[in-house]
C-alpha positions in Angstrom: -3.0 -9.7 -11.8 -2.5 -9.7 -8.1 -1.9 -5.9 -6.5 0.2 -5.3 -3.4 0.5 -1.6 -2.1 1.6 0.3 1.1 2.8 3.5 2.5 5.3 3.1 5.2 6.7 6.0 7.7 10.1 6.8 6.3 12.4 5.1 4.3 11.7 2.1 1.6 12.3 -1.0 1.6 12.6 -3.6 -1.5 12.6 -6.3 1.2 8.4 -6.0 1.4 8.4 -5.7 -2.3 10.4 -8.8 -3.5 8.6 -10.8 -0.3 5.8 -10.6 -1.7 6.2 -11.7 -5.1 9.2 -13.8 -4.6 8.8 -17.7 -4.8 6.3 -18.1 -7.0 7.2 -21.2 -9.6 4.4 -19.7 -12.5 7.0 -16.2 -12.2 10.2 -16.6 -14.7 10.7 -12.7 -14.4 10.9 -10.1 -11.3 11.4 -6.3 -12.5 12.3 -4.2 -10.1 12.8 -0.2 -9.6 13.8 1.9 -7.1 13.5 5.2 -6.5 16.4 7.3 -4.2 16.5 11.1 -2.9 18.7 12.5 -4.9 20.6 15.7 -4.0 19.8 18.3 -6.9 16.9 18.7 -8.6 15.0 22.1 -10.3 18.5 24.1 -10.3 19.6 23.2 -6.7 22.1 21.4 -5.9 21.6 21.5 -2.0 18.8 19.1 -1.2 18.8 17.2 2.8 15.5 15.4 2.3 12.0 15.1 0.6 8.9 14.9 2.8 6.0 12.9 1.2 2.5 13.1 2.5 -0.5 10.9 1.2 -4.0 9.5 1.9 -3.8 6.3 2.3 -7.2 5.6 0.2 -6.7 7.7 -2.3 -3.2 6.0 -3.0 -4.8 2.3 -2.8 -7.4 3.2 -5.3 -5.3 5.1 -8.0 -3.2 2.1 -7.8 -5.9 0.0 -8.4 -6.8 2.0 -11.5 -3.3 1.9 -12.9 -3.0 -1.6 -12.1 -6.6 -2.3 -13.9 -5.2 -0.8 -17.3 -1.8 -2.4 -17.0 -3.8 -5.9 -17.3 -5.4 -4.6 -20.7 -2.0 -3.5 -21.4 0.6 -6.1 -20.7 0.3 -10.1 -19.6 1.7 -9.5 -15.7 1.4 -12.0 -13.1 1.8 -9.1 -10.0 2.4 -5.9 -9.2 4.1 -5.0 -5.5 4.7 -0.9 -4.5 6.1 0.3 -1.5 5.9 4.2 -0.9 7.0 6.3 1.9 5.4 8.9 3.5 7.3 11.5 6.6 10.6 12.2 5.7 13.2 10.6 3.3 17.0 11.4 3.4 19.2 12.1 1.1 20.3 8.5 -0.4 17.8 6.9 1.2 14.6 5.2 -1.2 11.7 6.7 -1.2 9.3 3.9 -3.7 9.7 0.7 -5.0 8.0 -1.3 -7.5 8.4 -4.7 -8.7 6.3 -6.1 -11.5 6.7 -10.2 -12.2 5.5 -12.4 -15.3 5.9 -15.4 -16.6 8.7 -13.9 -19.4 10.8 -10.8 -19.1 9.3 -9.3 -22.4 6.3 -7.3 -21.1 7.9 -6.6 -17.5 10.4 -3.8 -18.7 7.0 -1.6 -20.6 4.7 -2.1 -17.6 7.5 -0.6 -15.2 7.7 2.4 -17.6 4.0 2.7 -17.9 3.3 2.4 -14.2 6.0 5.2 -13.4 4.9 7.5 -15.7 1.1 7.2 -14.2 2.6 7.2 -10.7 3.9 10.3 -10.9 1.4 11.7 -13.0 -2.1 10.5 -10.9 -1.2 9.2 -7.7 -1.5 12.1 -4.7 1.3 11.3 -3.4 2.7 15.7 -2.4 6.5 15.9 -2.0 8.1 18.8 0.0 12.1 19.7 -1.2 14.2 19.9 2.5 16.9 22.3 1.4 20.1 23.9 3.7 18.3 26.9 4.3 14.4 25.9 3.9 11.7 23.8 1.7 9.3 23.7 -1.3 6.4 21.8 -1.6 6.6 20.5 -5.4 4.2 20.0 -8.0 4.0 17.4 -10.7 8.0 15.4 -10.7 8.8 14.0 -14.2 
């Protein structure tokens, strides 16, 4: 299974994402998700912006881990995540991930998986930007 990551300043893009898994005729199935700041979350309703921080390293190999089990797992051709880092707005993306295969079938349980262990192992720390201040946040379901 082929791996592409990268952090990049700012807002997402599923440009990077699709490019680089895009046009390949052994692929009969792209699945993609996208992840957008949303303006409420832990009983507020008054969220600007997230701030992410990350180490670049870190991020690469936690990836690799995930993507590692997620060939035992599931028969994927490629795996392609964009994350930001610096500040997000609200509406704006913040991660995308697009898995590919040769059928459809083992795409939509691999996105799920990867999410979950995303948010779960990567050390990827998120800041809340409020009206009136922030929060740095702990472990996001």
């Amino acid at each position: 299974m082929k791996i592409y990551c990268r952090l990049v300043d700012g807002a997402a893009s599923a440009d990077w994402c699709r490019g680089q898994l895009a046009g390949d005729p052994a692929v009969g199935c792209l699945l993609a998700f996208s992840g957008q700041v949303r303006s409420s979350n832990n009983e507020r309703d008054d969220v600007v912006a997230l701030c992410y921080e990350a180490y670049p390293e870190m991020f690469e190999s936690e990836i690799s881990k995930i993507a590692d089990e997620m060939k035992q797992l599931y028969q994927l051709y490629a795996l392609a995540i964009e994350h930001s880092v610096g500040e997000v707005k609200l509406g704006q993306d913040a991660v995308h991930v697009v898995v590919s295969a040769v059928h459809r079938r083992d795409t939509f349980a691999a996105l799920e998986y990867f999410m979950a262990q995303l948010k779960k192992r990567v050390p990827i720390f998120k800041k809340e930007l409020y009206s009136d201040g922030t929060q740095w946040l702990g472990e996001q379901q």
